[in-house]
Predicted model as a PDB file, atoms N, CA, C, CB and O in Angstrom, pLDDT in the B-factor column:
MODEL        1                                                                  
ATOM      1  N   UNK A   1       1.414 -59.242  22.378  1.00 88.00           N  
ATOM      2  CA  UNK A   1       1.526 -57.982  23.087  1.00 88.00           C  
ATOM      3  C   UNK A   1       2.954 -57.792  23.585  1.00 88.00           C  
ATOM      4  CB  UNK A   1       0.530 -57.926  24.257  1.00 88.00           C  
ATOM      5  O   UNK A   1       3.523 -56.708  23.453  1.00 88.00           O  
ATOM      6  N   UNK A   2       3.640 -59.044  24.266  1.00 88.00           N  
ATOM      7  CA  UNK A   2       4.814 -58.725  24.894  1.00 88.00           C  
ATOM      8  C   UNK A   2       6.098 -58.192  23.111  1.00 88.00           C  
ATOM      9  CB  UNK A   2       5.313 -60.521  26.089  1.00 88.00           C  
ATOM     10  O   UNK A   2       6.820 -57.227  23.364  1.00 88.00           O  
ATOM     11  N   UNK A   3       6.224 -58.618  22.031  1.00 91.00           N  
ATOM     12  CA  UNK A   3       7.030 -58.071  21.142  1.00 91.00           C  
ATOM     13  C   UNK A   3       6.606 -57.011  21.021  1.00 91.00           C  
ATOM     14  CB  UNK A   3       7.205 -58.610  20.069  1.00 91.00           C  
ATOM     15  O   UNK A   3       7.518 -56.185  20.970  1.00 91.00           O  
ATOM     16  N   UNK A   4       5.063 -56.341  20.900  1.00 93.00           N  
ATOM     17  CA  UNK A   4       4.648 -55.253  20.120  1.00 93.00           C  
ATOM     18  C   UNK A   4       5.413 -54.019  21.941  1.00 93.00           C  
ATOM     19  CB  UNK A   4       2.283 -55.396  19.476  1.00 93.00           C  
ATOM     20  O   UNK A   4       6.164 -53.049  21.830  1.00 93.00           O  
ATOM     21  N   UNK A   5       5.007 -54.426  22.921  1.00 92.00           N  
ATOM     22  CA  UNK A   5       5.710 -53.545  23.891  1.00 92.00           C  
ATOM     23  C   UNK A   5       7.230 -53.452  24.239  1.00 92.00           C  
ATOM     24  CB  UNK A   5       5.160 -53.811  24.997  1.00 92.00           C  
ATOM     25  O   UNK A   5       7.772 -52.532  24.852  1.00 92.00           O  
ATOM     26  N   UNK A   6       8.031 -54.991  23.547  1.00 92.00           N  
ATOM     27  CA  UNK A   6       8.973 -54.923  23.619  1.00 92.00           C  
ATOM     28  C   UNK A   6      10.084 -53.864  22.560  1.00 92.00           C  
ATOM     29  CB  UNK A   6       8.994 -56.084  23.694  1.00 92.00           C  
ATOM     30  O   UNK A   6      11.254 -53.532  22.749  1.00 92.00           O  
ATOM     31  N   UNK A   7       9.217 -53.575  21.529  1.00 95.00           N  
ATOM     32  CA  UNK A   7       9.543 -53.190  20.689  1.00 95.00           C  
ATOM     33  C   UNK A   7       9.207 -51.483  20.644  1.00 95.00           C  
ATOM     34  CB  UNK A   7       9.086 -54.067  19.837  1.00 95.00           C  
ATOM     35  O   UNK A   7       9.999 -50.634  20.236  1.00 95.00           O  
ATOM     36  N   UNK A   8       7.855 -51.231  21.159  1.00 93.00           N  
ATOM     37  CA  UNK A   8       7.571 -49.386  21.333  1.00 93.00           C  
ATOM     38  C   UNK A   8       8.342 -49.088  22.824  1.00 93.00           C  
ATOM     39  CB  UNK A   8       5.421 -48.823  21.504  1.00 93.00           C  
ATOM     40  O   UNK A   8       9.357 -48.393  22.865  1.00 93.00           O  
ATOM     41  N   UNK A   9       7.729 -49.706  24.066  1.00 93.00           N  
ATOM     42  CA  UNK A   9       8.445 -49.385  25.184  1.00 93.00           C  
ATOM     43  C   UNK A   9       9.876 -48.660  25.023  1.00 93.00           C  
ATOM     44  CB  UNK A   9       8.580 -50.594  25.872  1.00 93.00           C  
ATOM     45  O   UNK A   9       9.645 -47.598  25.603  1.00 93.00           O  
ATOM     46  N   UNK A  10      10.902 -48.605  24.689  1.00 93.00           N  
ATOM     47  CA  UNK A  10      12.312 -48.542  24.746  1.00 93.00           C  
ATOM     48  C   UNK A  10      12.302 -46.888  23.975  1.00 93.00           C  
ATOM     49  CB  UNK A  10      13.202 -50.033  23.836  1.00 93.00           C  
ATOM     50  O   UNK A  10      12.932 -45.859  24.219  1.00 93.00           O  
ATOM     51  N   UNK A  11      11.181 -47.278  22.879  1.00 95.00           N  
ATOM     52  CA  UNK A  11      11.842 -46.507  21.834  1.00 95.00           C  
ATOM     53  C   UNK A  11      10.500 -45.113  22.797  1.00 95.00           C  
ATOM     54  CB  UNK A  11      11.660 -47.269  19.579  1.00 95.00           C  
ATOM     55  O   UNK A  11      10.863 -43.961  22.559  1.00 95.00           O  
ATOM     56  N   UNK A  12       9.588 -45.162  23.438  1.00 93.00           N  
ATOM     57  CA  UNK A  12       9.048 -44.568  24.049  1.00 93.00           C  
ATOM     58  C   UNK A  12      10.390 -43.450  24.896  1.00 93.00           C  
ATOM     59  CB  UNK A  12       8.121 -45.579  24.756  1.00 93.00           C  
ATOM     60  O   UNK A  12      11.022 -42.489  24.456  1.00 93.00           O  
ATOM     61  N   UNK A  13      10.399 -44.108  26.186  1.00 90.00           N  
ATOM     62  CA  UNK A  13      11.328 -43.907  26.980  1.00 90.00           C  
ATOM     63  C   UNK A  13      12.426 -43.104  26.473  1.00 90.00           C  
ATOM     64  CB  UNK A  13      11.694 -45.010  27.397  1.00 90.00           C  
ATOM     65  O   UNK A  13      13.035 -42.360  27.241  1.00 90.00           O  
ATOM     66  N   UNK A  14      12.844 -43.223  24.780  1.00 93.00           N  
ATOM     67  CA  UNK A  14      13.940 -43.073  24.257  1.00 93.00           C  
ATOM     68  C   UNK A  14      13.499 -41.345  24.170  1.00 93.00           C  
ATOM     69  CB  UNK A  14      14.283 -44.110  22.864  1.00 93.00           C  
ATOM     70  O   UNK A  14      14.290 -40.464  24.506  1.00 93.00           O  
ATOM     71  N   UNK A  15      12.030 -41.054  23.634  1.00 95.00           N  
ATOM     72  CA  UNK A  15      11.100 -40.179  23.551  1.00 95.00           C  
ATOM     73  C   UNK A  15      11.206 -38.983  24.902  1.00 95.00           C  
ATOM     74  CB  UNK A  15       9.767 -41.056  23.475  1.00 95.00           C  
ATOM     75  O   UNK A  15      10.720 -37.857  24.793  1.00 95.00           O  
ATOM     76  N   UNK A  16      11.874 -39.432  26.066  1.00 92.00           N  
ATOM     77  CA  UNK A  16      11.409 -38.847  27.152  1.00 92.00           C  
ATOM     78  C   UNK A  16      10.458 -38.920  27.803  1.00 92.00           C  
ATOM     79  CB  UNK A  16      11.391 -38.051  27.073  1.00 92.00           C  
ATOM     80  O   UNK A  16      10.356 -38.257  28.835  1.00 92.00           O  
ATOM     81  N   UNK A  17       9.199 -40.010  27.242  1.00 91.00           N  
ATOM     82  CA  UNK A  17       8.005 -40.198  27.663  1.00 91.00           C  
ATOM     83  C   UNK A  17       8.977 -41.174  29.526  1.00 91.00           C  
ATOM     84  CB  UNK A  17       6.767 -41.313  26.108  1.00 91.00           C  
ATOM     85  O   UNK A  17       9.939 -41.894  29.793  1.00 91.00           O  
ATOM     86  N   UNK A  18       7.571 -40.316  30.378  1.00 89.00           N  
ATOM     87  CA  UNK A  18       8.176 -41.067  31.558  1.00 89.00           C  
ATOM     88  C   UNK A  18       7.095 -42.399  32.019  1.00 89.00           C  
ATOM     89  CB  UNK A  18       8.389 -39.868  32.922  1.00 89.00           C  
ATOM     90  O   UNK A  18       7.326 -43.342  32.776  1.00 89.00           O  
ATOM     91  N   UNK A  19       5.986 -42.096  31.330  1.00 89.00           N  
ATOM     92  CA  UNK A  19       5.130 -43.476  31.948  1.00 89.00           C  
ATOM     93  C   UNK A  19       4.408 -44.005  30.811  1.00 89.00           C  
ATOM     94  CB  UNK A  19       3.929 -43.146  33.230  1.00 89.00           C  
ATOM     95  O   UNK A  19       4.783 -43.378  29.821  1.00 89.00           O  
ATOM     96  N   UNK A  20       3.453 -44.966  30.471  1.00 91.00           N  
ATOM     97  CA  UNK A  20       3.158 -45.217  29.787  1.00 91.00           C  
ATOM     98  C   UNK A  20       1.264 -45.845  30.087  1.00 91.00           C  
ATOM     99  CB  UNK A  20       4.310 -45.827  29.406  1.00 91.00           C  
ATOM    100  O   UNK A  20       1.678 -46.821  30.713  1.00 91.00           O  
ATOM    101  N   UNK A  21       0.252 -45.970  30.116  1.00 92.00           N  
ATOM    102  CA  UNK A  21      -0.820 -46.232  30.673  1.00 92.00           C  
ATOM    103  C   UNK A  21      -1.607 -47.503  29.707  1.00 92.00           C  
ATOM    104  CB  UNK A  21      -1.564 -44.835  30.838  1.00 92.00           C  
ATOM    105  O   UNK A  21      -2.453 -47.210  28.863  1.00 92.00           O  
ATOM    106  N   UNK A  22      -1.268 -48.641  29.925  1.00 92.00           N  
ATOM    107  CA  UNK A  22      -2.070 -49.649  29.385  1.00 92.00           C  
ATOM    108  C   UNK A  22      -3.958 -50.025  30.210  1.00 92.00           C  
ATOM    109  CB  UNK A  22      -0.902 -50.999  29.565  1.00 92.00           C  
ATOM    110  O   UNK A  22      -4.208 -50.147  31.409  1.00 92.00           O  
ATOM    111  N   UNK A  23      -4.724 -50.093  29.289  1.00 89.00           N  
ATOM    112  CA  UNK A  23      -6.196 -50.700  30.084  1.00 89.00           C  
ATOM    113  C   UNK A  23      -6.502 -51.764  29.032  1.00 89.00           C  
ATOM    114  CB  UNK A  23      -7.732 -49.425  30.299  1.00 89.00           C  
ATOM    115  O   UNK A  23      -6.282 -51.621  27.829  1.00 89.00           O  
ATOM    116  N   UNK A  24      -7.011 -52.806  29.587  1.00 87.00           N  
ATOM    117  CA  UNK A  24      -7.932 -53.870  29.673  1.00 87.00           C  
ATOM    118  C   UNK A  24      -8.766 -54.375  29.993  1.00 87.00           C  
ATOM    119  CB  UNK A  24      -7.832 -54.332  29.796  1.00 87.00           C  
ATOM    120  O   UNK A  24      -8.718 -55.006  31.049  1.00 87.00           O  
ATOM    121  N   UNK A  25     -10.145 -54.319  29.071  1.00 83.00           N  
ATOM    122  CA  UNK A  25     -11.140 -54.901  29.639  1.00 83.00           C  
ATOM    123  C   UNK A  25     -11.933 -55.939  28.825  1.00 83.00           C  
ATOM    124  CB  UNK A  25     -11.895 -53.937  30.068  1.00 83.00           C  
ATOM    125  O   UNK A  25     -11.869 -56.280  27.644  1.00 83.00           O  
ATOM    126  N   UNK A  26     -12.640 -56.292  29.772  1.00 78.00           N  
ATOM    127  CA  UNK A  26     -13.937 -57.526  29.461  1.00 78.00           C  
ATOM    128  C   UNK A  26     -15.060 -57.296  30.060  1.00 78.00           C  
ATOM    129  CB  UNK A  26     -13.677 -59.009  29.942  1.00 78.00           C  
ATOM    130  O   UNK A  26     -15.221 -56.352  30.833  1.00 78.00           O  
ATOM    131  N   UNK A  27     -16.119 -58.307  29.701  1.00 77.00           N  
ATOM    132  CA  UNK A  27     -17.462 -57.824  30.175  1.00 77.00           C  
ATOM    133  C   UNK A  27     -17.462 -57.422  31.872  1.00 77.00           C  
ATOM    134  CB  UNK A  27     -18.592 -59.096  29.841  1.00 77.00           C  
ATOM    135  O   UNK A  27     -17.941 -56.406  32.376  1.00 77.00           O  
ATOM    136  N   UNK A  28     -16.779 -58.539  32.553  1.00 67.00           N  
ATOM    137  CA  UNK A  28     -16.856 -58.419  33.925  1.00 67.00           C  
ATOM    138  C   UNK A  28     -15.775 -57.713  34.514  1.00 67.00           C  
ATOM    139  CB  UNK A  28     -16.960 -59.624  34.493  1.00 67.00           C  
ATOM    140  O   UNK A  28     -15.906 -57.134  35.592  1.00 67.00           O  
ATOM    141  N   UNK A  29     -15.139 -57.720  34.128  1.00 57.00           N  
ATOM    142  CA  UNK A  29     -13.528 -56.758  34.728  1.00 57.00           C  
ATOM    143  C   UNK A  29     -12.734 -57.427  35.389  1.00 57.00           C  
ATOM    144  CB  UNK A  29     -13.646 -55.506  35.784  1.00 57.00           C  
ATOM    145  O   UNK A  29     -11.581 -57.043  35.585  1.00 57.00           O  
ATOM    146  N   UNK A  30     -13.321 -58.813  35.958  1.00 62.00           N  
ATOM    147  CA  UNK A  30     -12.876 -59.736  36.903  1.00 62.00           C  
ATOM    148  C   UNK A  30     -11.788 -61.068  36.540  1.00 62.00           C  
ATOM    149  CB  UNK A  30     -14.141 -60.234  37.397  1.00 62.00           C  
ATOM    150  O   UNK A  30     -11.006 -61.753  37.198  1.00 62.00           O  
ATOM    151  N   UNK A  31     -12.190 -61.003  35.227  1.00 74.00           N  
ATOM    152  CA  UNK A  31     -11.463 -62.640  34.612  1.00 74.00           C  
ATOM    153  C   UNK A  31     -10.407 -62.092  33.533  1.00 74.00           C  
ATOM    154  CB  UNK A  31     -12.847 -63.946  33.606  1.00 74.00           C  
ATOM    155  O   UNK A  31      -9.466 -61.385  33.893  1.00 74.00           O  
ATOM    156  N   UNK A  32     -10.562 -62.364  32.520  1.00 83.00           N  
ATOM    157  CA  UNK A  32      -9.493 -62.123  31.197  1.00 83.00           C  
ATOM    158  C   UNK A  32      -8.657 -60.933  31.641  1.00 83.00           C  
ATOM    159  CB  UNK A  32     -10.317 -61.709  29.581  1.00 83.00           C  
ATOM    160  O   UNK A  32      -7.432 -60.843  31.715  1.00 83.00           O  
ATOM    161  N   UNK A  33      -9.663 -59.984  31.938  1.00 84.00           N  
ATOM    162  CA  UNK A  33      -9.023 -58.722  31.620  1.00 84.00           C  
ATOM    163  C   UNK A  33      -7.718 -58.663  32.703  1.00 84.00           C  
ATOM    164  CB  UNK A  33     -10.172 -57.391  31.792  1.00 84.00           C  
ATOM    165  O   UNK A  33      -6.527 -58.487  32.445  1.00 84.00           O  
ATOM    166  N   UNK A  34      -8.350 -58.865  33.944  1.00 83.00           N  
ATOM    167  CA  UNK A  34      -7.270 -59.269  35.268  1.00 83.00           C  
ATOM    168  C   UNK A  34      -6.081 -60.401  34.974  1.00 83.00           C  
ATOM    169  CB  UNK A  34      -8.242 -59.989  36.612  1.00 83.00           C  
ATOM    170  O   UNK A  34      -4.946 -60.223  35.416  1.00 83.00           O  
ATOM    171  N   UNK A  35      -6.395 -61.457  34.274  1.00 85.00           N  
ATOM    172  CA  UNK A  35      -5.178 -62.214  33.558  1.00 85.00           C  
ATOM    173  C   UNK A  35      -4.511 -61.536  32.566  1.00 85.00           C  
ATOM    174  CB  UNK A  35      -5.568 -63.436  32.912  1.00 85.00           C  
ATOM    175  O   UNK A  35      -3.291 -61.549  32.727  1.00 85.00           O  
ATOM    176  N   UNK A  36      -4.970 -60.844  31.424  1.00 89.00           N  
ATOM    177  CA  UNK A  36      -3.814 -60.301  30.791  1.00 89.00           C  
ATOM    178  C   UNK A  36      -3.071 -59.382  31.422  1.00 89.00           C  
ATOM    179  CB  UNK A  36      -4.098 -59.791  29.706  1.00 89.00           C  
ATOM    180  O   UNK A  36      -1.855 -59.277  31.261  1.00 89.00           O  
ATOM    181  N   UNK A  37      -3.760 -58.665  32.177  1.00 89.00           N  
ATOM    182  CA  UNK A  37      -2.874 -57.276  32.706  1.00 89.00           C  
ATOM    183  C   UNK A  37      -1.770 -57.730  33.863  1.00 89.00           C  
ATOM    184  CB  UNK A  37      -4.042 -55.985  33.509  1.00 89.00           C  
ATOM    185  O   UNK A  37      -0.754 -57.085  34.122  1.00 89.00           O  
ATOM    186  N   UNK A  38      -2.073 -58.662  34.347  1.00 89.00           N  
ATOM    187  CA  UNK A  38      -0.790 -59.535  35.249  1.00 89.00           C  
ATOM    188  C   UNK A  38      -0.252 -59.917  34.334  1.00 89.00           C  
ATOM    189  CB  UNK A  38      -1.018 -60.791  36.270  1.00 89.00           C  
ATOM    190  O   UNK A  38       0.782 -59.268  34.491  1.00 89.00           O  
ATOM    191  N   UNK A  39      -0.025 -60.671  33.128  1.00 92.00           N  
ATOM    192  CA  UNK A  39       0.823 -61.499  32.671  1.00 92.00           C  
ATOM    193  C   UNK A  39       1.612 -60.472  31.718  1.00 92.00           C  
ATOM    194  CB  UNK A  39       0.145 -62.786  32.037  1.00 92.00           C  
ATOM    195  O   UNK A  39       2.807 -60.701  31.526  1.00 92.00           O  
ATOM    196  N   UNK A  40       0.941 -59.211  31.031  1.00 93.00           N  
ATOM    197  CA  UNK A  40       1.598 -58.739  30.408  1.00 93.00           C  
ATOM    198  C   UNK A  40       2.601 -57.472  31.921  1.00 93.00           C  
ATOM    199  CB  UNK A  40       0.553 -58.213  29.026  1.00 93.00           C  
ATOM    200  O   UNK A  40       3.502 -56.690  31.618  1.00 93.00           O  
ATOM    201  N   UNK A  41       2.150 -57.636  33.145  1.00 93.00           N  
ATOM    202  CA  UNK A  41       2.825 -56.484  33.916  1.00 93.00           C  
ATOM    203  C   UNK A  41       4.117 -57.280  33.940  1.00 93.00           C  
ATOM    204  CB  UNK A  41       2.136 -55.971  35.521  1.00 93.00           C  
ATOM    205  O   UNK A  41       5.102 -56.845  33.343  1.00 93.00           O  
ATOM    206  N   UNK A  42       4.164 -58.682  34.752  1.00 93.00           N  
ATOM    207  CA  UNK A  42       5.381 -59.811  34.849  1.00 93.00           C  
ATOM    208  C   UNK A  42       6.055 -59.209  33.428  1.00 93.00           C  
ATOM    209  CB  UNK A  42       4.808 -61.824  34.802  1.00 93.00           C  
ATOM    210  O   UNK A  42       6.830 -58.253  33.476  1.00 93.00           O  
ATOM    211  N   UNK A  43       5.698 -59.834  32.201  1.00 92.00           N  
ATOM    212  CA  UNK A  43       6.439 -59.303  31.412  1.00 92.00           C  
ATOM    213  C   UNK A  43       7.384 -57.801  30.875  1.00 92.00           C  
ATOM    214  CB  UNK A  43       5.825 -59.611  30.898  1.00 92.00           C  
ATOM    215  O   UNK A  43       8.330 -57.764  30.088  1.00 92.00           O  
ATOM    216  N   UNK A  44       6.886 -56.937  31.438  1.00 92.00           N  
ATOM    217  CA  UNK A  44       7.008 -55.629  31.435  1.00 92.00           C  
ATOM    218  C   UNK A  44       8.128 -55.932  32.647  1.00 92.00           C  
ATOM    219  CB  UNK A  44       5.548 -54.634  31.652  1.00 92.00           C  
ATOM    220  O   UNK A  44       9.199 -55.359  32.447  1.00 92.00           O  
ATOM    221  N   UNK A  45       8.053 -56.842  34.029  1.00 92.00           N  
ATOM    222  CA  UNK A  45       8.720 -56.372  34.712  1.00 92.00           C  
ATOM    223  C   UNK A  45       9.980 -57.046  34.609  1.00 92.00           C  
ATOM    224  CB  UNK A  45       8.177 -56.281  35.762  1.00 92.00           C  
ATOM    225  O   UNK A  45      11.090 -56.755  35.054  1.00 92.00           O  
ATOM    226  N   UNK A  46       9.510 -58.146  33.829  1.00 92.00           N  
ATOM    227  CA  UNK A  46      10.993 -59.186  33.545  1.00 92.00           C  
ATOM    228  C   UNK A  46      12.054 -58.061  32.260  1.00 92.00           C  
ATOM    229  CB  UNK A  46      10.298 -61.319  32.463  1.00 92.00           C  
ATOM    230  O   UNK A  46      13.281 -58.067  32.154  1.00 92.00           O  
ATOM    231  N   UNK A  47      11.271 -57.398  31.631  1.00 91.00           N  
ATOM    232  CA  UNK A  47      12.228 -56.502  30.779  1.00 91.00           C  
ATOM    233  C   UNK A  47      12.606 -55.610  31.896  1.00 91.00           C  
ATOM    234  CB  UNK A  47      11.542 -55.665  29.390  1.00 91.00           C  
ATOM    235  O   UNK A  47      13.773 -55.528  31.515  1.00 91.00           O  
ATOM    236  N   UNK A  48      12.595 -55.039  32.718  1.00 91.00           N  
ATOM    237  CA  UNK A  48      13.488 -54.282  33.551  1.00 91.00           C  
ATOM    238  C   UNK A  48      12.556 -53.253  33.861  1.00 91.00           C  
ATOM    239  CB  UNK A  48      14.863 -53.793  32.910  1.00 91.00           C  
ATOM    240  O   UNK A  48      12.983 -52.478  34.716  1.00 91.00           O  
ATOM    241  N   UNK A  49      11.152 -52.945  33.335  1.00 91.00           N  
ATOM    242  CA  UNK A  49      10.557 -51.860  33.806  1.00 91.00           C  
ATOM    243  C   UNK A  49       9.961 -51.864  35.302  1.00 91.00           C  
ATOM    244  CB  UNK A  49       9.594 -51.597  32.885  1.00 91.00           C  
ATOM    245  O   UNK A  49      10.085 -52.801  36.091  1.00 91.00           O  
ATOM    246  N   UNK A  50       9.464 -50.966  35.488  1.00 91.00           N  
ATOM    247  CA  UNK A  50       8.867 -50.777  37.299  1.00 91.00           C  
ATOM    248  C   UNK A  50       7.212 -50.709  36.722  1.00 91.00           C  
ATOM    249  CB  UNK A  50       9.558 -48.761  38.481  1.00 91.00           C  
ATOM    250  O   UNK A  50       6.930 -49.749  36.005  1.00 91.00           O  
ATOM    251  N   UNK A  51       6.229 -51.636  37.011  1.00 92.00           N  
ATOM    252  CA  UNK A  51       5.192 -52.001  36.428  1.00 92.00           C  
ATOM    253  C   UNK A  51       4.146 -51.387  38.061  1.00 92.00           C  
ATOM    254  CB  UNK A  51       5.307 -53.882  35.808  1.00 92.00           C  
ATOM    255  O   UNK A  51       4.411 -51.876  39.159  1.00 92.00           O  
ATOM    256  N   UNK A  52       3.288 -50.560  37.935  1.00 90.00           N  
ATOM    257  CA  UNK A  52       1.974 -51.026  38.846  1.00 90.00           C  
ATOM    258  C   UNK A  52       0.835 -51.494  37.727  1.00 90.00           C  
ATOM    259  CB  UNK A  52       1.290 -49.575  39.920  1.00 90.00           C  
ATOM    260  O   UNK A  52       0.670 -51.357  36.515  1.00 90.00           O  
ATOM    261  N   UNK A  53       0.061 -52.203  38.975  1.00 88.00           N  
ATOM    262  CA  UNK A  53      -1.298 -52.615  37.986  1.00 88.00           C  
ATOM    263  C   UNK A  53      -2.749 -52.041  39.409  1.00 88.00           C  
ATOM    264  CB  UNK A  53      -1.274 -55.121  37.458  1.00 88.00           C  
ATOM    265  O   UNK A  53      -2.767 -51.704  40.593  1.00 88.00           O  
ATOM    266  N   UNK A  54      -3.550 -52.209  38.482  1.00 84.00           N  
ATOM    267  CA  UNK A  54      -4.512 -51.610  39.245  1.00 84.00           C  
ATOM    268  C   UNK A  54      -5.849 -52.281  38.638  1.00 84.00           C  
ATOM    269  CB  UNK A  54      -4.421 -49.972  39.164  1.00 84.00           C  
ATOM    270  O   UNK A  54      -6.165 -52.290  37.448  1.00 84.00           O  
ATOM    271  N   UNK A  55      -6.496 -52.787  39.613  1.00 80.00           N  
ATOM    272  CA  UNK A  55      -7.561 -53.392  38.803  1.00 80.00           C  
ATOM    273  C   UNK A  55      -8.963 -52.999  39.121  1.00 80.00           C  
ATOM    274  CB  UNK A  55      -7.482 -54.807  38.910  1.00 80.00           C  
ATOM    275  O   UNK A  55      -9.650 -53.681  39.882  1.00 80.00           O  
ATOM    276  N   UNK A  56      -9.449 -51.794  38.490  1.00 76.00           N  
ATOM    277  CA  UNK A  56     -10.518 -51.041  38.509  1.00 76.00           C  
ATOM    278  C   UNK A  56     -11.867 -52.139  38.798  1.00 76.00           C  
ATOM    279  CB  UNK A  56     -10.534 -50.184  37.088  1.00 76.00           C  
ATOM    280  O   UNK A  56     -12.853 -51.577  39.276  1.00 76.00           O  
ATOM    281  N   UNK A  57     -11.953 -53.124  38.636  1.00 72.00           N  
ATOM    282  CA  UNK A  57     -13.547 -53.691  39.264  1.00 72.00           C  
ATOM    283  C   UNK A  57     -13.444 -54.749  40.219  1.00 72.00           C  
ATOM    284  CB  UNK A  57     -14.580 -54.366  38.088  1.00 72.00           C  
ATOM    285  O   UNK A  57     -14.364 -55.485  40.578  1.00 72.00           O  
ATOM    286  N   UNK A  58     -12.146 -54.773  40.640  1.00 70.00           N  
ATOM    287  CA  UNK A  58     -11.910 -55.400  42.410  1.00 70.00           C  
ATOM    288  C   UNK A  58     -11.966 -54.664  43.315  1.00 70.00           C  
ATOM    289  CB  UNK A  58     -10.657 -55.971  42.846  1.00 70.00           C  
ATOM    290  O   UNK A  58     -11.933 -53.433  43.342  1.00 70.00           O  
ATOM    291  N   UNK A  59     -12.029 -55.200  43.887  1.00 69.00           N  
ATOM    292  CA  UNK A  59     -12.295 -54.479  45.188  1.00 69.00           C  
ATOM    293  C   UNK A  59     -11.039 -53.469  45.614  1.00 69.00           C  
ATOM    294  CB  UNK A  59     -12.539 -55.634  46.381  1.00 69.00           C  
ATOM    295  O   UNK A  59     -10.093 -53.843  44.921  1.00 69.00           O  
ATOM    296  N   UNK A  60     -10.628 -52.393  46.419  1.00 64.00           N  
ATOM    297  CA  UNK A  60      -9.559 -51.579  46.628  1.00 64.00           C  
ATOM    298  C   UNK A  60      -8.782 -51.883  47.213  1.00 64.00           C  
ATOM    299  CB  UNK A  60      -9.686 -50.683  46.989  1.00 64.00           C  
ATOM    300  O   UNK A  60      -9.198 -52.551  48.160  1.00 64.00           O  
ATOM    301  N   UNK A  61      -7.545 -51.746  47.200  1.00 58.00           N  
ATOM    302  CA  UNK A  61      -6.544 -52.320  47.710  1.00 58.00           C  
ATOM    303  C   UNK A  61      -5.534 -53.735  46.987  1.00 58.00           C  
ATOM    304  CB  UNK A  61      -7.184 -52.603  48.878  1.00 58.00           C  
ATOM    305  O   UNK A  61      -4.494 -54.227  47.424  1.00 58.00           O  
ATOM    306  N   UNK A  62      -6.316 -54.081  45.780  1.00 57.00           N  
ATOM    307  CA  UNK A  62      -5.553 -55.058  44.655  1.00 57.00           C  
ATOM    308  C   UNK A  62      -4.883 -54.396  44.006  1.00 57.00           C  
ATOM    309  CB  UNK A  62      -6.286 -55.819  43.690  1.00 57.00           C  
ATOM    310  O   UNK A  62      -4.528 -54.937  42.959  1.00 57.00           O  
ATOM    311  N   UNK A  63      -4.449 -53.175  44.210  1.00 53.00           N  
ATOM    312  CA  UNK A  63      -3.527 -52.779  43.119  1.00 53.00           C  
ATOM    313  C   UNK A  63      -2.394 -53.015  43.461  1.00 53.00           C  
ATOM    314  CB  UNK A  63      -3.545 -51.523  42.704  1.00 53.00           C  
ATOM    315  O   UNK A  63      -2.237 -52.752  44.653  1.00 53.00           O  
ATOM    316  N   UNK A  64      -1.477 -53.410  42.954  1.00 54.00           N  
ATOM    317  CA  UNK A  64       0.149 -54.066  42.981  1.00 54.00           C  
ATOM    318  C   UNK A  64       1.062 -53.448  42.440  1.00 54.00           C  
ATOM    319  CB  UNK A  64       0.382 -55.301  42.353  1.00 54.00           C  
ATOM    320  O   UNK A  64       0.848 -52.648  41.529  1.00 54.00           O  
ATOM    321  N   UNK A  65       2.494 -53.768  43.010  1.00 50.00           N  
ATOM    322  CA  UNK A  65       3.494 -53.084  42.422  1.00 50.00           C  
ATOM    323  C   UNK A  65       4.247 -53.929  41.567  1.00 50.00           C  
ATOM    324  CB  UNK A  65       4.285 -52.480  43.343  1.00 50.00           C  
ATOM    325  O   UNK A  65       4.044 -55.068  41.990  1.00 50.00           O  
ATOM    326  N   UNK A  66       5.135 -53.988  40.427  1.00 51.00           N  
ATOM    327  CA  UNK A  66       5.772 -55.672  40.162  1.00 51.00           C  
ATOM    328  C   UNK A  66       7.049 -54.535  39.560  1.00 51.00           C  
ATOM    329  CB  UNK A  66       4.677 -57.270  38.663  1.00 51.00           C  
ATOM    330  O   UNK A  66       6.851 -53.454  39.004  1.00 51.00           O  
ATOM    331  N   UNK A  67       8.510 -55.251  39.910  1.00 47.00           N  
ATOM    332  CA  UNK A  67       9.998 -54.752  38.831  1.00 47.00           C  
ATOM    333  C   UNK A  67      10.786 -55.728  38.898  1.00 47.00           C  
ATOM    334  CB  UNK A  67      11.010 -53.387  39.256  1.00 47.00           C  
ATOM    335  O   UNK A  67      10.574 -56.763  39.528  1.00 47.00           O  
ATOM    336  N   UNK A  68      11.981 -55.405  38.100  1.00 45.00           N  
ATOM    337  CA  UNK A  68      12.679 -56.560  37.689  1.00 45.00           C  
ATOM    338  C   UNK A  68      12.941 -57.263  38.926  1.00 45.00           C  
ATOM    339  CB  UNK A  68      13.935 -56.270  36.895  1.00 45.00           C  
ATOM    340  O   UNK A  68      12.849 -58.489  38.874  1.00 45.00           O  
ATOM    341  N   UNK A  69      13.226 -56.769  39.941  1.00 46.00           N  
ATOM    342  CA  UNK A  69      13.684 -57.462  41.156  1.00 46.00           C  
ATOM    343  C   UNK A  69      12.918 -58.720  41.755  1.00 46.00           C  
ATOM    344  CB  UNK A  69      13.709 -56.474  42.166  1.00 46.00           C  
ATOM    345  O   UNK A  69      13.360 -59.719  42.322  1.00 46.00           O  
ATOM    346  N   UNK A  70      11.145 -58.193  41.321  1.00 42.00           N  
ATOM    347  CA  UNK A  70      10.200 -59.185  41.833  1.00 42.00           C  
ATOM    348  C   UNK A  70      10.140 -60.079  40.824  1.00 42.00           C  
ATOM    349  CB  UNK A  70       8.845 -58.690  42.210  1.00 42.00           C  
ATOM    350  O   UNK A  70       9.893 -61.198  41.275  1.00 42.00           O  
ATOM    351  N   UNK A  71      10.280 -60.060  39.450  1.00 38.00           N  
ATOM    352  CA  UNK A  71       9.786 -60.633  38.623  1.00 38.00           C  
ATOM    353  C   UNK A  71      10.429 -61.693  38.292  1.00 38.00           C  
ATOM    354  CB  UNK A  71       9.556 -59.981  37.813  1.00 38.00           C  
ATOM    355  O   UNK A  71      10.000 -62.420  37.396  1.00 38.00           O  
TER     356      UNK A  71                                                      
ENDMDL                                                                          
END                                                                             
């Protein structure tokens, strides 16, 4: 995932597109799906983008911010 975004991301942006909306899921919403979407946001934020994540079957208030600065 991180080449295939490293590789559209840029050329997106290049597009004028201003955001981009990734989802992930699994049966429970709680396990995998919540690990990839952190590991691919870190990644997103280590390339320089400004990443939120939001994790639709936790509870409210887990949604996070991550950018290069944090990452």
């Amino acid at each position: 995932i991180e080449g295939l975004l490293g590789f559209l991301v840029p050329r997106l942006a290049g597009e004028g597109r201003a955001y981009l909306t990734l989802a992930f899921g699994c049966t429970g919403g709680r396990h995998r799906s919540v690990a990839i979407a952190s590991r691919v946001a870190r990644d997103l934020g280590d390339m320089g983008y400004e990443v939120s994540v939001s994790h639709r079957d936790l509870p409210a208030g887990t949604a996070t911010q991550v950018s290069a600065e944090e990452a």
